[in-house]
C-alpha positions, 0 to 999 in steps of 0.5 A: 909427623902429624899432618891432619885437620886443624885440631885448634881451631875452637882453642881460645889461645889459637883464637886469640894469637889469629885474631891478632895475626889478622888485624895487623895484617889488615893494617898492611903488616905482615903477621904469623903465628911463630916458633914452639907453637908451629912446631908442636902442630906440625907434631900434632900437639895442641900447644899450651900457647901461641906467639906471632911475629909481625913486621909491625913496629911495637909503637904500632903494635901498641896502638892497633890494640888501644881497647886491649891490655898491652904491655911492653914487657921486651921494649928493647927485643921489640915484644908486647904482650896482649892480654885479653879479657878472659886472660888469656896472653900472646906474646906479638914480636917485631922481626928483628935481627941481633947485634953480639951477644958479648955477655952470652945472654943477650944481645947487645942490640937489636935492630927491627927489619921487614925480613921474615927470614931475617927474622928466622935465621936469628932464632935458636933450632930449626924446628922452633924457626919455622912460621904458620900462616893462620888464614891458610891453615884456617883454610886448610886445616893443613899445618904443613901447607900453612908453614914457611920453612926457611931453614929446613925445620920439617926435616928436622922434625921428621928426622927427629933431630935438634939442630942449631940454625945456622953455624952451631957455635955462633948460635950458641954463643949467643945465649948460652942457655940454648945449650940446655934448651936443646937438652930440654927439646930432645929429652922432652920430644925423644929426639936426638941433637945433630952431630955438630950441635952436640959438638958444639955444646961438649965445646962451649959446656963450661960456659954456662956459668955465664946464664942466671941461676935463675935461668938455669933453675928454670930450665932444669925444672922443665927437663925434670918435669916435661916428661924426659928426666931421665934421658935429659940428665944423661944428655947433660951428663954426656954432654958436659954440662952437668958438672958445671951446673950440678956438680954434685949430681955428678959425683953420684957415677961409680958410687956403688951399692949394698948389692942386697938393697941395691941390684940395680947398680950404683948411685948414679944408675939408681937415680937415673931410674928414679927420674925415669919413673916420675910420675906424669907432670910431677910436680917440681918439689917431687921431681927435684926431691926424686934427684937429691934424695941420695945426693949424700951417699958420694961424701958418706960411702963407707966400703966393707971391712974386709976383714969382716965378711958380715959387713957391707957397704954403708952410708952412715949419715946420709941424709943428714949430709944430703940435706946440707948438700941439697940447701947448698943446691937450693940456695945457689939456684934460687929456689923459694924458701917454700919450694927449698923447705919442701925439697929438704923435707923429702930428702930429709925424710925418704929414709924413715919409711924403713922405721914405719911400722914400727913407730909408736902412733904418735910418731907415726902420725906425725910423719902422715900429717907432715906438709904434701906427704903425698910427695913422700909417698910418691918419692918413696915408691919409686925409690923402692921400684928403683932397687929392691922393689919391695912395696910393703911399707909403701902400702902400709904407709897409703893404707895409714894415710888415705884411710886417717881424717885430718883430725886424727893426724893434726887434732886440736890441742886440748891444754894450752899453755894458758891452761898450764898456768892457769893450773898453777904451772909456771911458764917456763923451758918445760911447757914445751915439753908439757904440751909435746907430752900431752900431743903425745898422749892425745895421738896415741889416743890415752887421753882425749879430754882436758881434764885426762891431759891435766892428771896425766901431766900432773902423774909424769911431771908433778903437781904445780907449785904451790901459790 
């Protein structure tokens, strides 16, 4: 564990999160900075932002910062939000301790108190309950001189270990999105979730049904793309949450593979390794993409003829099943249309890199201009690393796509359907067809003029009508 000079203090979050932490404390309240932020200094990480606790009441909270942008956006938890000028925002909570949790997402009701460790013994995992004193730490440049540790969270963190604060089914239960927080926090940090907490999960597993899509969505998103996709989706399978929240992604165990395409093993093992190969910091459309690419094999698995010895396992129809599969997944977590369109796409398209060298140029072009083909690239690179490790048709298909100008893949149209009719083509089904051709003929690069477009549609589809 990282304990060394202040490596934040030029940071204008950190700035921002002190500079409140100071005001409030000269107004006589008690003021730290608090949870992931204290954790991750203690790690030697610069966190991406800062939260303060306060003893301080939001109505007072409210008032200390009148020249700011002060925004009440958890009256009822008791969290303002200051934004400053440059917008940059820290998130100000009064300590607090919960009522039950009836629902299992949130507290009924809660109550503000004075107690700091009140305050602690209420939050999730010892190594997000622990406080820091920014003057101290200003002073020192020692996270671990400036922290307040009620609840042994530095021990945890050396021991690189999630624990539940308190008794681990009580907390839990509270809010029982903090099952798949510990997943997150142990895949993400490489840590291991302590005995009871685990048990806990396995216990209360079928109850996360009970969290919004939405929260679940979220929360899945940053297991694939923090770093830990592939050790978090094991934890979840390990666990038990994962047939409850992705059952689909489940049915992939024992689902073998064509040996000669496949010696890495089955569907499940062939994915796991995708995920472990996901580029830093992917983007979330990739990282999901990477997940339901093969999420058709289990409903589509065709063994061999055994009395054919030529046949081999098969998947007919694959794709098309997975991306019935991967719309229902999308639909069911809320997912944008923008983001879902662009999940399908990769799953719809992963299979025809096989088919790429073949393509007649048009096709070809129109697969390099399809939206982020990045992604495609990136999905079917680590598709190949995860079995035959074949890269040929990758790099065919990055030479193709770096090396092409936008306006050779997407050029404009040279006939339009005014232009049709105003040869004497009337409108109708065939225009379509008509302009398609002409695309056609323009990408493989046999017409590049109006004029060529014109006679070459009158050979193939005939002269216009007459008047």
């Amino acid at each position: 564990m990282a304990e060394s000079a202040n490596p934040v203090s030029s940071n204008p979050s950190y700035e921002a999160a002190r500079n409140i932490a100071q005001i409030l404390r000269t107004a006589g309240h008690e003021a730290y900075l608090a949870g992931g932020c204290v954790r991750d200094l203690l790690l030697g990480i610069e966190p991406k932002d800062y939260d303060v606790a306060t003893s301080a009441t939001p109505e007072i909270v409210l008032q200390l910062f009148p020249e700011k942008k002060a925004l009440t956006v958890g009256a009822h938890f008791g969290v303002v939000l200051i934004c400053e000028p440059d917008g940059i925002s820290t998130e100000v909570a009064t300590f607090r301790h919960d009522g039950s949790y009836s629902d299992g997402r949130r507290p009924d009701s809660v109550q503000f108190s004075t107690s700091l460790r009140e305050d602690v013994l209420r939050r999730d995992f010892t190594i997000n309950g622990m406080l820091l004193d920014p003057a101290t730490y200003d002073r020192t440049g020692d996270a671990a001189q400036a922290t307040l540790d009620y609840v042994h969270g530095r021990e945890d963190l050396a021991a690189r270990i999630i624990r539940a604060i308190g008794d681990p089914i009580q907390r839990l239960s509270e809010d029982k999105l903090r099952m798949l927080r510990a997943v997150r926090f142990a895949a993400r940090l490489g840590f291991a979730i302590e005995s009871a907490t685990a048990a806990a999960i396995r216990q209360l597993a079928s109850q996360i049904t009970v969290v919004s899509p939405e929260r679940i969505r979220d929360e899945l998103t940053l297991i694939l793309t923090e770093g830990g996709a592939r050790p978090g989706f094991e934890l979840l399978d390990q666990l038990g949450l994962l047939p409850h929240i992705l059952p689909e992604i489940s049915k992939l165990h024992g689902v073998q593979q064509p040996p000669e395409y496949h010696p890495e093993g089955d569907v499940w093992i062939h994915t796991m390794l995708l995920l472990e190969k996901l580029p830093s910091n992917p983007s979330p459309t990739l990282a999901w993409g990477a997940l339901l690419h093969d999420v058709g094999k289990p409903a589509t698995f065709r063994p061999p003829d055994p009395n054919n010895p030529r046949d081999r396992i098969r998947f007919n129809g694959h794709v098309e099943v997975g991306v019935r599969i991967a719309e229902t997944i999308l639909s069911r977590l809320h997912f944008s249309n923008e983001e879902a369109d662009q999940i399908v796409a990769l799953v719809r398209n992963h299979m025809r890199f096989g088919d790429i060298m073949h393509m007649r140029e048009s096709t070809l072009k129109r697969f390099l201009r399809l939206p982020h083909f990045d992604e495609h690239l990136a999905l079917h690179r680590i598709d190949c690393l995860s079995s035959h490790a074949d890269l040929s048709l990758y790099n065919f298909a990055k030479e193709r796509y770096e090396a092409a100008p936008i306006e050779s893949l997407q050029p404009k149209p040279l006939i339009t359907g005014s232009d049709l009719i105003a040869a004497g083509y009337r409108p109708g089904p065939k225009f379509k067809v008509m302009l398609e051709a002409t695309e056609d003929a323009q990408l493989e690069g046999t017409v590049s003029t109006p004029e060529q477009a014109l006679s070459m549609l009158r050979e193939r589809f005939g002269k216009p009508p007459a008047p």
